[in-house]
N, C-alpha and C positions, 0 to 999 in steps of 0.2 A: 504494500500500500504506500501511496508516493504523496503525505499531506503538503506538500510545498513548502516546509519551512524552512530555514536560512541553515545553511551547514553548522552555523557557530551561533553562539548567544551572546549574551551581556553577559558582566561574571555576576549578576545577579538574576541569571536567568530571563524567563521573557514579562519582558512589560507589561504585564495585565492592562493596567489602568490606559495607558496610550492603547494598545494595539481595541480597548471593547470599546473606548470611547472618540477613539478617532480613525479608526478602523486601517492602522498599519503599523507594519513591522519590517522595518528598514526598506528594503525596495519594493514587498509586497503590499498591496490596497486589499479592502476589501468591506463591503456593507454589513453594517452592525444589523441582526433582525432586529426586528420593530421591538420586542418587549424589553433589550437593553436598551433603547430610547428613553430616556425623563419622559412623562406627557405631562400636559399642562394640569396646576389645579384645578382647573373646570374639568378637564374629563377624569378625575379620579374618582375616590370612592367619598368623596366627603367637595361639597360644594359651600363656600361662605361670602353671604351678603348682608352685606351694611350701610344702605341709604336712606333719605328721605323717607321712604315705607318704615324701617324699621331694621330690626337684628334677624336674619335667617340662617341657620345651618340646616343642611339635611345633607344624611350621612345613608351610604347604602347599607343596608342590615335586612337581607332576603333572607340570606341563613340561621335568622335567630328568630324566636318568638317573642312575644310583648314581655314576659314575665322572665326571660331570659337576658331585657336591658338594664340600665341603670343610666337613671338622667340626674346630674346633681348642679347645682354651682360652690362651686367651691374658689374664695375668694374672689379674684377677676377672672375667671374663669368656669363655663362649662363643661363639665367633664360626663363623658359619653362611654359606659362599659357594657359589654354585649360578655357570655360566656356561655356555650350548650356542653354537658358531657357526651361522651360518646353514642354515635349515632349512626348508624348503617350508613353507607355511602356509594351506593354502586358496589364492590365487589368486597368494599374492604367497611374499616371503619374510621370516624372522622372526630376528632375534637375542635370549636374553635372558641375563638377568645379574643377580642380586642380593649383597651385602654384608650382615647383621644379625649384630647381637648382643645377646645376654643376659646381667645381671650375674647371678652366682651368689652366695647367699646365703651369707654365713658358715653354718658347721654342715652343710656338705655335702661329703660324698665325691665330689671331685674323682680321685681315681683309679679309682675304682669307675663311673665314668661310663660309659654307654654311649649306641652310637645305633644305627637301625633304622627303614627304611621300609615303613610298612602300604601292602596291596593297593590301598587307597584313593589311594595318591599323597603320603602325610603322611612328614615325615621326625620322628620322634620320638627325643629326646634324654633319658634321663633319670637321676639318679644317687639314691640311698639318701643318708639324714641319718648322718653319723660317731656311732660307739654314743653312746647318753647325749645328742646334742646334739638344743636343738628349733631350726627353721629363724629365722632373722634377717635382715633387709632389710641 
């Protein structure tokens, strides 16, 4: 089998970080597939807005049940826990578990927050701007 690579290395071996992220290894080229690409915040699994309307998060959570999340604020921050125990998966079996969180912007009604999961599987979190204020980083 003939993978193309260069008769000799670096004496630290080969560049991970250059050859996946810029897709070469001394005179060799070659395209990163798509899922070592960054994608942008908007097409991840967690989407955040803060204008005029108000505070939104919604975060994907298809794989877990209502009673399986945890919404809290803690400090300047929401924090968002999902956890299911093991669970049939197609052939095998699956655990998942997730931790995030969101800072909340000065100017936002923190008690007026709420949350709620759309049809689609999204857990959506969002709270209205306190009268008069406009949102702040």
């Amino acid at each position: 089998m003939d993978f193309d690579l260069p008769p000799t290395l670096a004496a630290g071996g080969i560049p991970w970080e250059s050859v996946l992220l810029t897709g070469t290894l001394g005179p060799h080229e070659w395209t990163p597939p798509k899922f070592l690409i960054p994608g942008s915040e908007q097409g991840g699994p967690a989407q955040v807005v803060c204008d005029q309307n108000g505070f939104m998060v919604q975060v994907d959570v298809k794989h877990f049940n209502p009673e399986e999340l945890l919404v809290k604020v803690k400090d300047d921050y929401v924090v968002v826990e999902g956890k299911h125990e093991q669970r049939k998966d197609g052939p095998g079996m699956v655990t998942r578990q997730f931790n995030r969180r969101y800072r909340i912007p000065q100017g936002v009604d923190v008690l007026a927050m709420e949350s709620a999961i759309s049809p689609e599987g999204f857990l959506v979190i969002s709270a209205p701007l306190l009268r008069g204020e406009s949102p702040r980083p």
